[in-house]
C-alpha positions as CSV (number, residue, x, y, z in Angstrom):
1,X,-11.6,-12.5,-7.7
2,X,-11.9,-8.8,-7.1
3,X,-14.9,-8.2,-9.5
4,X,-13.4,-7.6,-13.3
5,X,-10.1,-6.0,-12.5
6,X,-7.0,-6.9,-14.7
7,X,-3.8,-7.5,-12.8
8,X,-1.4,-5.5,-13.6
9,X,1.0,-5.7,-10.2
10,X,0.8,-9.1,-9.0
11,X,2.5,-7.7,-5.4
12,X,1.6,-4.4,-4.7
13,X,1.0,-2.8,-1.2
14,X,-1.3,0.4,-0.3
15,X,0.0,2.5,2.7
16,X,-2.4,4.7,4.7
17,X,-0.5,7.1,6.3
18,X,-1.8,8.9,10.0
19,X,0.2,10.9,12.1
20,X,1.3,8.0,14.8
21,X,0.7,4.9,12.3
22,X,0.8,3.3,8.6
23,X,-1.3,0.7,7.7
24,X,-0.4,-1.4,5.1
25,X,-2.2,-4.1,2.9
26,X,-0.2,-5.5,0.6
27,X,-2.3,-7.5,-2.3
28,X,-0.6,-11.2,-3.6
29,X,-2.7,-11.9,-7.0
30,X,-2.0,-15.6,-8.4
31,X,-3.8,-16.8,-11.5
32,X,-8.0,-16.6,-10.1
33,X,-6.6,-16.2,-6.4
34,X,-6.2,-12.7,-4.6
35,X,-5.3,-12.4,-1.4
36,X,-4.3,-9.5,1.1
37,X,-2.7,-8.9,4.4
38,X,-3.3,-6.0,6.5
39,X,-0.7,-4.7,9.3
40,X,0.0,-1.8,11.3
41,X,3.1,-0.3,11.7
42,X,4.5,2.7,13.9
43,X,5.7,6.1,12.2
44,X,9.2,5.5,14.1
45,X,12.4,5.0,12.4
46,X,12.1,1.4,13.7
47,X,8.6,0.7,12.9
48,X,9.3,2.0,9.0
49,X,12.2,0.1,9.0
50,X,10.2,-3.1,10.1
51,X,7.4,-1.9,7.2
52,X,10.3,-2.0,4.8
53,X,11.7,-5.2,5.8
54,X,8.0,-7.0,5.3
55,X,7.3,-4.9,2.0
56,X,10.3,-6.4,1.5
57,X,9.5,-10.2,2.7
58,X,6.1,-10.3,0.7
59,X,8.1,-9.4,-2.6
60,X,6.3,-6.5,-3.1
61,X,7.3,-4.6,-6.7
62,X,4.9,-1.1,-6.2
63,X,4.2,0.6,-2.9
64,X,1.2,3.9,-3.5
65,X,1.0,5.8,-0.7
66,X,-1.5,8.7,0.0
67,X,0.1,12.2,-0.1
68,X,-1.9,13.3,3.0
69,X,-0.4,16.5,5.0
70,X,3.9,15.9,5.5
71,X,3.4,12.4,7.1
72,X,4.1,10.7,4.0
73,X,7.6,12.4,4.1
74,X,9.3,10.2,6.3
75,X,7.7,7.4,5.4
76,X,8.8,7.9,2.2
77,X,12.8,8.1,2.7
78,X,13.1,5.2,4.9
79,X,11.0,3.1,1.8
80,X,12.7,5.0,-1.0
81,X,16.1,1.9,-0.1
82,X,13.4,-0.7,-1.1
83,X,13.6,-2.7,-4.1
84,X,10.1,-1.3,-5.3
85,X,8.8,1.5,-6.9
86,X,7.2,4.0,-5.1
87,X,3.9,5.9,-6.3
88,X,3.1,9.1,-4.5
89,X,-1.0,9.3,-5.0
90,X,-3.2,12.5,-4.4
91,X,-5.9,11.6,-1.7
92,X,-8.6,13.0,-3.7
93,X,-7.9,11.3,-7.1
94,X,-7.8,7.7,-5.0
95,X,-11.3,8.5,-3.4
96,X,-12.7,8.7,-7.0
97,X,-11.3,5.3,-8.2
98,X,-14.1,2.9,-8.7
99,X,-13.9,-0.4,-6.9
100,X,-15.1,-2.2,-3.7
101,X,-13.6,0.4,-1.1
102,X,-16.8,0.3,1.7
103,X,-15.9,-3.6,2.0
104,X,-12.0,-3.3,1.8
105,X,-9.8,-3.3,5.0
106,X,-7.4,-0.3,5.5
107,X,-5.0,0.8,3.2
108,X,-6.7,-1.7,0.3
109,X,-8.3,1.2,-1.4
110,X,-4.7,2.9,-1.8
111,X,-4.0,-0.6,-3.5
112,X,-6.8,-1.0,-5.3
113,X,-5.4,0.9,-8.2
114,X,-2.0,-0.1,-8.2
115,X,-3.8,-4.1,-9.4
């Protein structure tokens, strides 16, 4: 298990938004067992319409993205039709959440505090 950690989102994703792409780990927690799955996705209408639809697949029930520059915009009203809610997180305050981020892949520190 991710050291002493609570679960409070059994299926959450963290998005890390860039200009071109969003990577995405979404975090399954079942009893003792935590797993994740990291993908990449394209900032096109189509490739945040694919993100959606395997939010949506995994059964995700809270999505944090970064609020990083105006990419997030987008991003954020092609997710907003999901059947999740949506957390809006300031970069700096996720870069001061304690946890294992140096051994996490992509977007898992964004997640790390949705658990």
């Amino acid at each position: 298990m991710e050291g002493k950690v609570d679960i409070v989102h059994s299926r959450c994703a963290g998005l890390d938004v860039h200009k071109e792409t969003v990577v995405a780990c979404v975090r399954l927690a079942s009893g003792d067992k935590v797993s994740r799955e990291v993908r990449t996705f394209g900032t096109t209408t189509s490739g945040l319409l694919a993100l959606l639809a395997w939010l949506t697949e995994m059964g995700c029930t809270h999505v944090a993205l970064e609020a990083t520059g105006i990419y997030w915009r987008p991003v954020w009203n092609i997710l907003s039709d999901g059947a999740f809610e949506l957390v809006l997180a300031n970069a700096a305050h996720i870069k001061n959440v304690p946890g294992p981020t140096s051994t996490m892949p992509p977007g898992s520190p964004i997640c790390w505090p949705m658990a």
